[in-house]
C-alpha positions in Angstrom: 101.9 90.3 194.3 103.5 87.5 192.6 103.2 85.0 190.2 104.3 82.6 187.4 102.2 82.6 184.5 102.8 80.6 180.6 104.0 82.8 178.5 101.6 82.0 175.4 98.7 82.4 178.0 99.9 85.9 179.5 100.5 87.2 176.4 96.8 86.4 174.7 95.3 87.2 177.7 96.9 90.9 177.6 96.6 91.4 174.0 92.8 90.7 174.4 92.5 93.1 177.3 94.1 96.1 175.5 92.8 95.5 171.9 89.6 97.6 172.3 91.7 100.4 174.5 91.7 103.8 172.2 95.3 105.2 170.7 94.9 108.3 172.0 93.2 108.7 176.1 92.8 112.2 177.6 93.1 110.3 181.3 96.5 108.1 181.0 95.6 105.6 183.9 92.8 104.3 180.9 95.2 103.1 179.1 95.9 100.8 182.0 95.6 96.7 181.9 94.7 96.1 185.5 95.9 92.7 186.8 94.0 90.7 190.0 95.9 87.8 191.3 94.4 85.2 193.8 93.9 81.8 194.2 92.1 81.4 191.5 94.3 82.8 188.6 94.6 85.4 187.2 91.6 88.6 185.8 93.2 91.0 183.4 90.6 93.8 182.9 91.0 97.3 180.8 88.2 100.3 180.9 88.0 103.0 179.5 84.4 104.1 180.5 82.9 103.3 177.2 84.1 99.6 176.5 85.6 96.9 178.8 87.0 94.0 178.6 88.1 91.4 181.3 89.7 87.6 180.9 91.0 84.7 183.1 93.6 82.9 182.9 95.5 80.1 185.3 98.6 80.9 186.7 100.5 79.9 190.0 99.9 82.7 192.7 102.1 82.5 195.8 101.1 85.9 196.7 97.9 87.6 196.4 97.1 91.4 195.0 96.1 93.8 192.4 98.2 96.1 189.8 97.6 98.4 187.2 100.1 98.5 184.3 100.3 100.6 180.7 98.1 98.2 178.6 100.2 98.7 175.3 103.7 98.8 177.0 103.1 95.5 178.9 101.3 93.6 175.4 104.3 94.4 173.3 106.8 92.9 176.2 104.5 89.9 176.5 104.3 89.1 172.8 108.5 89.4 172.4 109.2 87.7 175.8 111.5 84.2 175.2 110.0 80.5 175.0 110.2 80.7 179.2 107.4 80.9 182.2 106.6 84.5 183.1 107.5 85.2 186.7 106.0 88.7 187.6 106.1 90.6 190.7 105.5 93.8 192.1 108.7 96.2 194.3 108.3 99.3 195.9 105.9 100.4 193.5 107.5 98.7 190.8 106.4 95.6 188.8 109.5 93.2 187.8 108.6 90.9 184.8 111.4 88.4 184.4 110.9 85.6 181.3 114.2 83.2 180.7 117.3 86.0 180.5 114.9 89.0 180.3 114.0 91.3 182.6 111.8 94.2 182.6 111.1 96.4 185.5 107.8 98.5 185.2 106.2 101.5 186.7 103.1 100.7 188.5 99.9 103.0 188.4 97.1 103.8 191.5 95.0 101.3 191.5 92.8 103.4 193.9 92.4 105.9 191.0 91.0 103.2 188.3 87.0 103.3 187.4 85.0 100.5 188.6 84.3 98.1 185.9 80.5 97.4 184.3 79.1 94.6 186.2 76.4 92.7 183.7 74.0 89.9 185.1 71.8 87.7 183.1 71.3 86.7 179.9 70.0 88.6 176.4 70.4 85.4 174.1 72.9 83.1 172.8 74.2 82.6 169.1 77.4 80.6 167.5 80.4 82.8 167.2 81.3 81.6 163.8 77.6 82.6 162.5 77.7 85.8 164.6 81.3 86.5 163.3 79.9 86.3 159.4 76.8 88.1 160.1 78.7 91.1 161.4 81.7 91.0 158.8 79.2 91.1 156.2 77.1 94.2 157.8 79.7 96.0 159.7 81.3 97.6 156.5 78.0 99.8 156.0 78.4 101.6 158.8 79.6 105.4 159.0 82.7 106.3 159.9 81.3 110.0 160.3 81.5 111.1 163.6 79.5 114.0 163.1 76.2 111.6 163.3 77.1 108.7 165.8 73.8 107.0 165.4 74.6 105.9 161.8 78.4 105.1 163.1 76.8 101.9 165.1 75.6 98.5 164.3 71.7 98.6 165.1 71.3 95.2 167.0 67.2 93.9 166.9 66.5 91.0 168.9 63.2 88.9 169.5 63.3 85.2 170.9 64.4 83.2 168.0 65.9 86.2 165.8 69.1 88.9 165.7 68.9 91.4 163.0 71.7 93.4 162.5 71.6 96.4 160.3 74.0 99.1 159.7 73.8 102.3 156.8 76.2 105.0 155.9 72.9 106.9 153.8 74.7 105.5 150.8 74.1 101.9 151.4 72.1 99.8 153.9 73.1 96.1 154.9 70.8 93.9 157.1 71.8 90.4 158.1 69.6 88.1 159.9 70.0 85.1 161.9 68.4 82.5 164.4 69.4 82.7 167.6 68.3 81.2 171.0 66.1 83.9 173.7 65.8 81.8 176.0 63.2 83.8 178.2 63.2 86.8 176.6 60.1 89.3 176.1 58.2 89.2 173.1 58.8 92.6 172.2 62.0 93.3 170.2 64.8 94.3 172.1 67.2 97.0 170.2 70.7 98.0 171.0 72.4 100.4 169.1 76.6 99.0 169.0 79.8 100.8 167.8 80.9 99.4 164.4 84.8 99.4 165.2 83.5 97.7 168.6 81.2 94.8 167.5 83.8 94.0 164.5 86.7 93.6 166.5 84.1 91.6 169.1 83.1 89.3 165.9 87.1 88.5 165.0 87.7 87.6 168.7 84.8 85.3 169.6 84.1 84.3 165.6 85.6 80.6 166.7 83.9 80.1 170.2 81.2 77.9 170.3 78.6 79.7 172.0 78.5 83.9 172.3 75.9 85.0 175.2 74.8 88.5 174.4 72.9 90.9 177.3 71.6 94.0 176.9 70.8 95.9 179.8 70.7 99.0 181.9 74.0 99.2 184.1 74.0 102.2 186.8 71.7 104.3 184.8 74.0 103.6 181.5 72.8 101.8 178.1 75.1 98.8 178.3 75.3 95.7 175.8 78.3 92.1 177.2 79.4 90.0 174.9 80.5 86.7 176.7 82.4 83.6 175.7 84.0 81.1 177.6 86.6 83.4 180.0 86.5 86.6 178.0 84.0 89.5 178.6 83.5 92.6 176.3 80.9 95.5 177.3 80.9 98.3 175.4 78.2 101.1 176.3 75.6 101.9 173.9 74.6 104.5 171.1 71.9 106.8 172.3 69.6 108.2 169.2 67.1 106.9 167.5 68.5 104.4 164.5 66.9 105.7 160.7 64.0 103.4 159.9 66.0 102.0 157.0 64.0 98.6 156.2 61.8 100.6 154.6 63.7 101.3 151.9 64.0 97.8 150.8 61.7 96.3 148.1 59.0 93.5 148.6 59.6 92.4 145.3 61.8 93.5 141.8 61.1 92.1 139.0 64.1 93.4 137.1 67.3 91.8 138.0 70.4 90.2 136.5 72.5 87.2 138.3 76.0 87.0 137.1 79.6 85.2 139.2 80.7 86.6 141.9 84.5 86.4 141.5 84.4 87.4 137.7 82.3 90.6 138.9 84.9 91.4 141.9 87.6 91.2 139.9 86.1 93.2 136.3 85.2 95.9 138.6 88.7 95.6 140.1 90.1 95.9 137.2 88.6 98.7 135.5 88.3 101.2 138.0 91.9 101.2 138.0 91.4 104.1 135.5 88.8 106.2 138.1 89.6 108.9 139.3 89.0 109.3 143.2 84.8 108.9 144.0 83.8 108.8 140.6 81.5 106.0 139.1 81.7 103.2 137.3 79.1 102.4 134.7 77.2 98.9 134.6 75.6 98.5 131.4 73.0 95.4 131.7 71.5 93.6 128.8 70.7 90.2 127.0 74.3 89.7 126.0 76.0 90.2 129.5 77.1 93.6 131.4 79.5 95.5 130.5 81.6 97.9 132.7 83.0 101.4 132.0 85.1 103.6 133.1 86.2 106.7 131.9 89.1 108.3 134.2 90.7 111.5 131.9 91.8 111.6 128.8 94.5 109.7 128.8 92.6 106.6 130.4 90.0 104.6 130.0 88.5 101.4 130.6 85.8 98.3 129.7 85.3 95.1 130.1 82.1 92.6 129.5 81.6 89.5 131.6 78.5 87.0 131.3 74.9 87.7 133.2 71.8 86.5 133.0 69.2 89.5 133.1 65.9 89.2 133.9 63.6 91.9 133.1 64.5 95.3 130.8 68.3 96.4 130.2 69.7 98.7 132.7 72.4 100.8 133.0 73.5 102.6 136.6 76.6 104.3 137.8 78.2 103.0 141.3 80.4 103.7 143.5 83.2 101.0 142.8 84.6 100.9 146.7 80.8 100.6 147.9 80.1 98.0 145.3 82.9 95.4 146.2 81.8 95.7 149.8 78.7 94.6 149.2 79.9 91.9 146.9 82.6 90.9 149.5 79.8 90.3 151.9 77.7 88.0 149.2 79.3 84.5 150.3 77.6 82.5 147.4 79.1 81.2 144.3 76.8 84.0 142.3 75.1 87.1 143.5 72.0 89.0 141.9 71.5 92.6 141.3 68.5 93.7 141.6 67.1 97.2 139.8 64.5 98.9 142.0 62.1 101.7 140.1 61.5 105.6 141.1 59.2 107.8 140.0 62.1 109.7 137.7 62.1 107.4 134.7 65.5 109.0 134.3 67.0 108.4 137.7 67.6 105.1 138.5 66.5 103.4 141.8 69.1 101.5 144.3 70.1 98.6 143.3 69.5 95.1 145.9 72.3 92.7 146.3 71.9 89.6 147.2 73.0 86.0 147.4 72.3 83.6 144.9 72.8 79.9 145.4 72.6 79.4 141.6 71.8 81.3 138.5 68.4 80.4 139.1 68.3 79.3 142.8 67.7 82.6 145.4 70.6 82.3 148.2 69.3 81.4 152.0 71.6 83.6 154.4 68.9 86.3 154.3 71.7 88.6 153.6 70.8 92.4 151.6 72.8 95.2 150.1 71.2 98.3 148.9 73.5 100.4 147.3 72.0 103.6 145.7 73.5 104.5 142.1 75.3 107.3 141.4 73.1 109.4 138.6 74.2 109.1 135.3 75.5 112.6 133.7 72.8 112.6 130.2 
């Protein structure tokens, strides 16, 4: 093999491939980058039988063949090579990476011995990568990162012909995000796929600014498999099997009781004055006529308040939350003001979640059919 590649190219191209590669692999030839030159370019593809990801690039290929390279090892030479054209080539079972005055010479790994990569055909839907790339920064954050129940560790994906939900829950919160996309042909039934959260995150940074994402779901050699595809880059990453917790139930039709205050002045007052918290205690959020006012009371030797303007609809409320939980869901609330919303149990004494939302105005509902149910901490009476 041999070739002369752009630098700037060769050293996206490889930092893509090994971006979704674990630390840590039990089988050392998965944390491979495996290279195919022809006369076509280049494919740089990684694997590590539960996500994949493959990209082409251009490059001048005087002679033809396949290598297999540590991922890691070769991204961090890439990324520090000088301003020079790449000239790489393989010796005696060595690979020889020469860039300006540098010069690098590589141990090569059996090619024979890497898995054969997820092949995906057809087409699930398509959707903008900047509108997928929102949708999943804002709903992402809800998921666990408990491994001891993987079906709440994922991103539950539900698509019908001109809509993709995405919902995701932790049992302490639930976000659900959705948005129009295109189904082309696809049955009227809702399709479901059940995503990694760290996966379909790092998926929505690296496509967020392509045009178009295609998304397929499908069933690949007997295996659960969802491909996310735009422009030259391919990322498959095999599905969550388990039945997702029927969450949307949890939401309310309607609440009546509700209060709209500024997003910014909230962030930052609840920034503020859980400074004095101790580790996962709760902050108190005091809602009435005259604004809402937050308190914390860390030990003895700390405490904290502050009031900041709202406009409450409906009876004065006070819950406890979970400060962390709360700016996530506030993060997420891309609007110049967001509502909280108080939802009602049969306790009279134990407070319902609360619903975050958008809001366009103080009085104007937002439209990005975002929700954030956060449920309160009880309050110690």
């Amino acid at each position: 093999m041999k070739f002369q590649v752009n630098r700037d190219v060769f050293s996206e191209a490889v930092s893509f491939a090994v971006k979704l590669l674990p630390q840590r692999t039990t089988l050392p030839i998965l944390s491979g980058v495996l290279i195919d030159a022809n006369d076509g370019g280049l494919t740089l593809s990684t694997f590590d039988y539960e996500v994949s990801a493959r990209t082409k690039i251009e490059a001048d290929v005087s002679e033809a063949g396949q290598v297999l390279v540590s991922g890691r090892l070769l991204a961090e030479i890439a990324s520090r090579l000088p301003n020079a054209p790449v000239n790489f080539s393989t010796e005696s079972g060595r690979i020889v990476v020469t860039c300006g005055s540098a010069n690098f010479t590589l141990l090569s790994m059996p090619v024979e011995e890497y898995p054969t990569l997820p092949q995906v055909e057809g087409t699930s839907g398509v959707i903008p990568g900047e509108r997928f790339a929102e949708a999943v920064s804002q709903v992402a954050v809800a998921a666990s990162r408990d491994d001891v129940t993987p079906v709440i560790t994922g991103v539950q994906l539900e698509a019908s012909e001109t809509n993709l939900s995405l919902v995701a829950t932790d049992r302490y919160r639930v976000a659900i995000r959705d948005i129009d996309w295109d189904g082309g042909d696809a049955p009227a039934e809702t399709v479901q796929a059940l995503v990694p959260a760290r996966i379909i995150a790092e998926i929505g940074k690296t496509f967020g600014h392509s045009a178009q994402i295609q998304v397929t779901i499908t069933n690949a050699d007997d295996r659960e498999v969802i491909a996310f595809s735009a422009g030259d880059k391919t990322v498959t990453s095999l599905l969550i099997k388990g039945n997702f917790p029927p969450v949307r139930r949890l939401f309310p039709e309607t609440v009546e009781n509700y209060a709209v205050m500024n997003t910014a002045d909230l962030i930052e007052a609840t920034r503020r004055v859980s400074l004095v918290l101790e580790r996962e205690a709760a902050l108190r959020f005091s809602f009435s006529a005259e604004g809402v006012k937050l308190e914390a009371i860390g030990s003895e030797h700390a405490q904290a308040s502050e009031q900041i303007d709202a406009h409450l609809v409906g009876d004065d409320t006070v819950v406890s939350l979970k400060p962390s939980f709360l700016l996530d869901g506030l993060g997420a609330v891309h609007s110049e003001f967001v509502r909280i919303s108080f939802t009602k149990t049969d306790n009279p004494n134990k407070p319902g979640p609360v619903l975050i939302t958008s809001q366009t105005s103080r009085d104007e509902p937002g439209a990005d059919n975002y929700k954030y149910l956060l449920q309160p901490n009880l309050l110690l009476r």
